[in-house]
C-alpha positions as CSV (number, residue, x, y, z in Angstrom):
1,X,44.3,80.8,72.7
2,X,47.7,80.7,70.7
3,X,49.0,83.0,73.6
4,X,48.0,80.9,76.3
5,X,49.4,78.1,74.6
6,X,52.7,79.6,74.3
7,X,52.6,80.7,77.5
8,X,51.7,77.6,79.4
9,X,54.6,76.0,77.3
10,X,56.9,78.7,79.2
11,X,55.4,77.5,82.1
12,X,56.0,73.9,81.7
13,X,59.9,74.6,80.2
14,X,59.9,76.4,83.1
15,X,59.0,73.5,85.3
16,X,61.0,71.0,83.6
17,X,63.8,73.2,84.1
18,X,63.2,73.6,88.0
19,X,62.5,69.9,88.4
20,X,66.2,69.0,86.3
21,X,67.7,71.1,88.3
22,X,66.0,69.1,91.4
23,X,67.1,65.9,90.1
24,X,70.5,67.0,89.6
25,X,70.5,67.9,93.0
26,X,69.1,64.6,94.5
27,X,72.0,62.8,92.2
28,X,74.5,65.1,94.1
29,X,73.0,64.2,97.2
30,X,72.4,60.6,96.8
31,X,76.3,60.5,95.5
32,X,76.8,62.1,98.8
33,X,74.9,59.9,100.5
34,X,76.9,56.9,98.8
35,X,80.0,58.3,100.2
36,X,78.7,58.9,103.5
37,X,77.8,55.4,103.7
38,X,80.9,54.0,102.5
39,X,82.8,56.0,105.5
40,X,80.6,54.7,107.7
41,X,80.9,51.4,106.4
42,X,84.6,51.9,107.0
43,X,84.3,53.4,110.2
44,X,81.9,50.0,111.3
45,X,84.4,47.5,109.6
46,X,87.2,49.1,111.9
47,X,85.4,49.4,115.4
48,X,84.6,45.8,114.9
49,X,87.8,44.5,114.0
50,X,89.4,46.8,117.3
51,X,86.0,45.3,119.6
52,X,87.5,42.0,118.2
53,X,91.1,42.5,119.4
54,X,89.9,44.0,122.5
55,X,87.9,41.2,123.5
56,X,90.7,38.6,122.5
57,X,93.1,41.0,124.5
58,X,90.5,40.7,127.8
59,X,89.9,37.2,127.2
60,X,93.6,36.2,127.0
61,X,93.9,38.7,130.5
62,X,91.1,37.0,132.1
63,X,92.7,33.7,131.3
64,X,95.7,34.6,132.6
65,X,94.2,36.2,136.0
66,X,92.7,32.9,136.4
67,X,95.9,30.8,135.9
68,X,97.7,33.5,138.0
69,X,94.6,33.0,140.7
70,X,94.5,29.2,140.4
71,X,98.5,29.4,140.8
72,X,98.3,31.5,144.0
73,X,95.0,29.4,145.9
74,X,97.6,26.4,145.0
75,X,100.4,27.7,146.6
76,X,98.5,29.5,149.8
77,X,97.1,25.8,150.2
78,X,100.3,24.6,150.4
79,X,101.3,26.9,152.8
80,X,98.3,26.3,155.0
81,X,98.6,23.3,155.1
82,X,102.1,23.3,155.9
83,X,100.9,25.4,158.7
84,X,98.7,22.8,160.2
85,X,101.0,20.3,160.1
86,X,103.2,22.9,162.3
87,X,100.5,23.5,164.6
88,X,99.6,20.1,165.3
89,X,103.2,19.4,165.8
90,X,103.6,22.1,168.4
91,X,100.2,21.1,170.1
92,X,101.6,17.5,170.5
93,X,105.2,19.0,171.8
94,X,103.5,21.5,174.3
95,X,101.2,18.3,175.8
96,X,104.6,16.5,176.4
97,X,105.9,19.3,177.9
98,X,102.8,19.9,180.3
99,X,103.3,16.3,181.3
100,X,106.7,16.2,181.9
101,X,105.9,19.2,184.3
102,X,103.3,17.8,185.8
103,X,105.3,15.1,186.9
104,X,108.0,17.1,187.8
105,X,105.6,19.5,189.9
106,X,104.3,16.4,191.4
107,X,107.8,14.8,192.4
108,X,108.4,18.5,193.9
109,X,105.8,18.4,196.0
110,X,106.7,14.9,197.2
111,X,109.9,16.0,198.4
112,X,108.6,18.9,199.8
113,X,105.9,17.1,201.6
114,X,109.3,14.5,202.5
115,X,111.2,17.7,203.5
116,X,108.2,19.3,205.5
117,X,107.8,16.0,207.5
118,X,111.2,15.5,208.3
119,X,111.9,19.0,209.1
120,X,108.6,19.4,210.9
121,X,107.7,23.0,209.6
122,X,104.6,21.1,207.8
123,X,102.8,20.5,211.3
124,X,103.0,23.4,212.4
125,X,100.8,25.3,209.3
């Protein structure tokens, strides 16, 4: 039994040697692991501090489309209203116009009438 002893101790150094060698592999690779996660830790802490600035970069762009928009609808109302005024005023000069000429076509045809009378063409139509 001595020999089976000695060799089951073999064995078991063996073993132990196989299973150190195991756990000095998972140290490597947890140590690798650790690194890993520090780059990526890195890598996380950066993207958010460039998502930061890029949203305060499109924020401060949206504000100033807005102010640019606002500035714009301000000064188009102006001009359209501007424009009304115009149109009324040129509405109100073309009605004076159409009743100066209807009196004028109306005094024409007066004197024509006058003219046609004294002349006598207007009988004879």
């Amino acid at each position: 039994m001595a020999a089976k002893k000695g060799n089951g101790s073999g064995r078991e150094d063996e073993h132990l040697e196989v299973l150190r060698a195991i756990w000095l592999e998972m140290k490597a690779l947890n140590s690798r692991i650790d690194k890993t996660n520090e780059r990526l830790d890195a890598v996380r802490s950066e993207l958010k501090s460039e998502n930061e600035a890029l949203r305060r970069e499109l924020h401060d762009e949206n504000d100033a489309l807005r102010r640019r928009m606002v500035e714009s609808e301000v000064r188009l109302s102006t001009v359209v209203t501007k424009l009304s005024g115009d149109v009324q005023e040129l509405s109100g000069l073309i009605r004076e116009w159409r009743e100066e000429h209807r009196s004028d076509r109306a005094e024409l045809r007066a004197r024509v009438a006058r003219l046609e009378e004294h002349t006598g063409i207007g009988s004879k139509h």
